[in-house]
N, C-alpha and C positions, 0 to 999 in steps of 0.2 A: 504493500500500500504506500500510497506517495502522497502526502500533505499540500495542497498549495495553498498560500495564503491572499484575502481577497484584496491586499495591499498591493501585490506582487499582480495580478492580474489586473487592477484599476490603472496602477501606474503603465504596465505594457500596454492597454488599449489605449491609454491615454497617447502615449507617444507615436501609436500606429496611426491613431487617426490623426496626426499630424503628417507622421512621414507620407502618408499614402496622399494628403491633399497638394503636396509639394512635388511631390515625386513618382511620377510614373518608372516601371519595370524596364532593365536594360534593355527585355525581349522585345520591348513594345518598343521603344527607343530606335531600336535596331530595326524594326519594321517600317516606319517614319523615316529614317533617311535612307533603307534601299527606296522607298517608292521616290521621296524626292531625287533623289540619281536617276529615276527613269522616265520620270514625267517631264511635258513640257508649258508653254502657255500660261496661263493663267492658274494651273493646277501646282506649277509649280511653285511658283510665288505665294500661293495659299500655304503651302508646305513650309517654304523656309520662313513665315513668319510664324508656324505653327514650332519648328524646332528655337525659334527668336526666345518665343514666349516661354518656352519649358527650361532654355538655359536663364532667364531674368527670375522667373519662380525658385530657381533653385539657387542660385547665388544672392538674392535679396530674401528669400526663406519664403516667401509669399504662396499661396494656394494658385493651383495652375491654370482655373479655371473660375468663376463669378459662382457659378453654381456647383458647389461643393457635394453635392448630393444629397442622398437616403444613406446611411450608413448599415448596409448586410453582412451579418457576418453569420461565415460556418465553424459551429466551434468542434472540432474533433476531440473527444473523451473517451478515455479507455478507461474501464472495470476497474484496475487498482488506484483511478486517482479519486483523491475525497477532498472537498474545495472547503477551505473554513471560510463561514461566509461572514463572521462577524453579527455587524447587527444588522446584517442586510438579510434578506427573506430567500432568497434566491441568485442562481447565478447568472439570470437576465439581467437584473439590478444591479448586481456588480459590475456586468459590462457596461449597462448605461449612465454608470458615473463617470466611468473611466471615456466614454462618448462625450460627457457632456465637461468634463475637465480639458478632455484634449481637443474639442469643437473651440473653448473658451481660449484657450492660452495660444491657439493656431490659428486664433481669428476669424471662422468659419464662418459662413452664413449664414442665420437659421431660418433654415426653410421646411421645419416639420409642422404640418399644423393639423389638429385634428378636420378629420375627414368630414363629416358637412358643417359644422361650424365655422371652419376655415380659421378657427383659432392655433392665434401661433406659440408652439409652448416655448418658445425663448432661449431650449437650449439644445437644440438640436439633434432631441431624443423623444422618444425612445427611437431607436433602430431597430430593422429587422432579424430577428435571433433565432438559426437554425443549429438545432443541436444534432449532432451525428454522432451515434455510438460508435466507438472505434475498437479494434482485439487488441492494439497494442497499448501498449503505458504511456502513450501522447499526450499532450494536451495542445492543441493548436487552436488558433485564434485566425479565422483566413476573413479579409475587409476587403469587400467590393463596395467603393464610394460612388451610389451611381445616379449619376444625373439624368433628368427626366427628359430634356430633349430628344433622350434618345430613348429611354424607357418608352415615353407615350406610343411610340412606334412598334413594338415589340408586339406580335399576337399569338395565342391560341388557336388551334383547331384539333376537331376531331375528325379525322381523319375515317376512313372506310377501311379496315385492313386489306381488303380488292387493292388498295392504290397504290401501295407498298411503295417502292425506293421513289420511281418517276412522280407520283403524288406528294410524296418530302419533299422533293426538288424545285415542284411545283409551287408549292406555301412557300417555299425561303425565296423564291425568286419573286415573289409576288408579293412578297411582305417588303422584299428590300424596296421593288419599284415605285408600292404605296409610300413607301417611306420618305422617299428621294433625298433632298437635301437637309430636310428637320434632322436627324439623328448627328451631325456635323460629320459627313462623310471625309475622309475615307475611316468605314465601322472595324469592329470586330461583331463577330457571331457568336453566340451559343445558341446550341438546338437543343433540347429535350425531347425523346422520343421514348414514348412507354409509358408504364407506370397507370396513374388515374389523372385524371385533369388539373389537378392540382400539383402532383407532383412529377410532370412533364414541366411543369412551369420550373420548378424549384431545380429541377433537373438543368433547364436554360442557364439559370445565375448561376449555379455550381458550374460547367461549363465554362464560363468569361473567366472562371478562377482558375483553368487550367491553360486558359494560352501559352504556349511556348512549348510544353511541356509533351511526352509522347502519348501519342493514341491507336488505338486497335483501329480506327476510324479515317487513317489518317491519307489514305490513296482517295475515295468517297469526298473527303474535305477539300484535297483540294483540289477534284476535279469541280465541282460546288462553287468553289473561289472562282475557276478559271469563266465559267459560266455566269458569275454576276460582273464579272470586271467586265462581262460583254459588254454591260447595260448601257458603257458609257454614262456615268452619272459622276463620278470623278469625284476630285478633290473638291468639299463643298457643294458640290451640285457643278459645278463649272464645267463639267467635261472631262475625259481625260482617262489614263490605264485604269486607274484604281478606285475602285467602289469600295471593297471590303477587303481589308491586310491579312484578316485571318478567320477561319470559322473551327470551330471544337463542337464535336457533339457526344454527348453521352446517354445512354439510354439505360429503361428500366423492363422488366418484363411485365407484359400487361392481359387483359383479357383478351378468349379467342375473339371476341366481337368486337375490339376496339383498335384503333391506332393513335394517342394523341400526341400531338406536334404542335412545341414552343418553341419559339424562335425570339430570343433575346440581345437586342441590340445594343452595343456600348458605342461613343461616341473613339476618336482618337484618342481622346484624353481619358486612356482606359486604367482606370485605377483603383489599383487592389495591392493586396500583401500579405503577409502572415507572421504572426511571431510563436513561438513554439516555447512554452516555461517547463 
């Protein structure tokens, strides 16, 4: 059995939810300036002011983007660890201090407010909190900071299982086209496929959290990729190679009668992270 204490976990979310608003992933980094070397026009000009603004973010510490997000996190817990929660009730509660300390000291935006009052609670909490049991003796903490411009774009469907691979194909290309330049192209993807309608969805955002990283999926992705950069929707909307830098899918098993398919949009400014205590 392994102790964690809820000091130890407020302080570590606190300082993610800094680092992740400052600082986007090498991988994503590195995707952003192959496309800028390949694009021309107007596309690319969008781009090199797009790497301007992430090196001024990181050298004056500033958040890299106006809208700071929804703060999602996946927290993986394995069996032997037991979290002393103090005088907190819960270990949702512990992370939304450590939200709302490192929202405050990072200068964040606050843009949570409840849902039909449109009241805004000030500190840019609660966030969204997915627990994953895990086998091993982990405790991770994964933060997807995600802005709506690109959220509003994201959809659901259920699918016919008759429609199999060409019918996925079909929703991702059709989501992207609805989508056009709201999402601040050039995207990343995650897809959710399986599962029940809800956790197809959760499937998408878990997804954005594995860019870079390997997949069973991964010949399928990027013929996917090559097929929406057709669209020509570019950099911004403007035109141009690149619509989408990257797409990740992950799936779940579902019923013989169902197929559901989410398709989760993140803008450029893709940002996420993890810290492991």
């Amino acid at each position: 059995m392994r102790k964690i204490s809820y000091k130890k976990i407020i302080d570590g979310v606190a300082k993610l939810v800094i680092n992740v608003s400052r600082n986007i992933p090498e991988d994503v980094i590195r995707y952003i300036k192959r496309t800028y070397l390949s694009e021309t026009g107007y596309g690319k000009k969008y781009l090199g002011i797009v790497l301007e603004n992430l090196s001024i973010a990181k050298k004056e510490k500033l958040p890299i983007c106006q809208d700071t997000g929804l703060a999602v996190f996946f927290v993986e817990l394995g069996p032997d660890i037991i979290i002393e929660t103090g005088r907190y009730k819960t270990l949702e509660e512990i992370i939304n201090e450590g939200l709302k300390i490192g929202s405050k000291k990072g200068y964040l935006r606050n843009s949570v407010v409840s849902a039909i009052e449109r009241k805004n609670t000030g500190t840019n909490s609660p966030g969204v909190i997915h627990i994953i049991p895990s086998k091993s003796d982990a405790f991770r903490i994964n933060l997807i900071a995600k802005g709506f411009g690109s959220e509003n774009t994201s959809r659901i469907c259920m699918l016919k299982p008759g429609e199999g691979k060409e019918g996925i194909e079909n929703f991702i290309l059709d989501t992207v086209k609805k989508a056009g330049s709201l999402p601040c192209p050039p995207v990343f993807i995650g897809v959710g496929i399986g599962g029940s309608f809800e956790k197809a969805a959760v499937l998408s955002k878990l997804a954005l959290c594995r860019i870079g990283e390997k997949s069973k999926y991964r010949k399928w992705e990027k013929e996917i990729v090559k097929k929406i950069n057709l669209l020509n929707i570019g950099p911004a909307g403007l035109g141009g190679k690149t619509t989408v830098l990257d797409i990740r899918i992950e799936t779940a098993a579902t019923h013989i009668a169902g197929l559901p398919v989410a398709v989760n949009i993140s803008c450029w400014a893709h940002r996420y992270g993890r810290i492991e205590l």
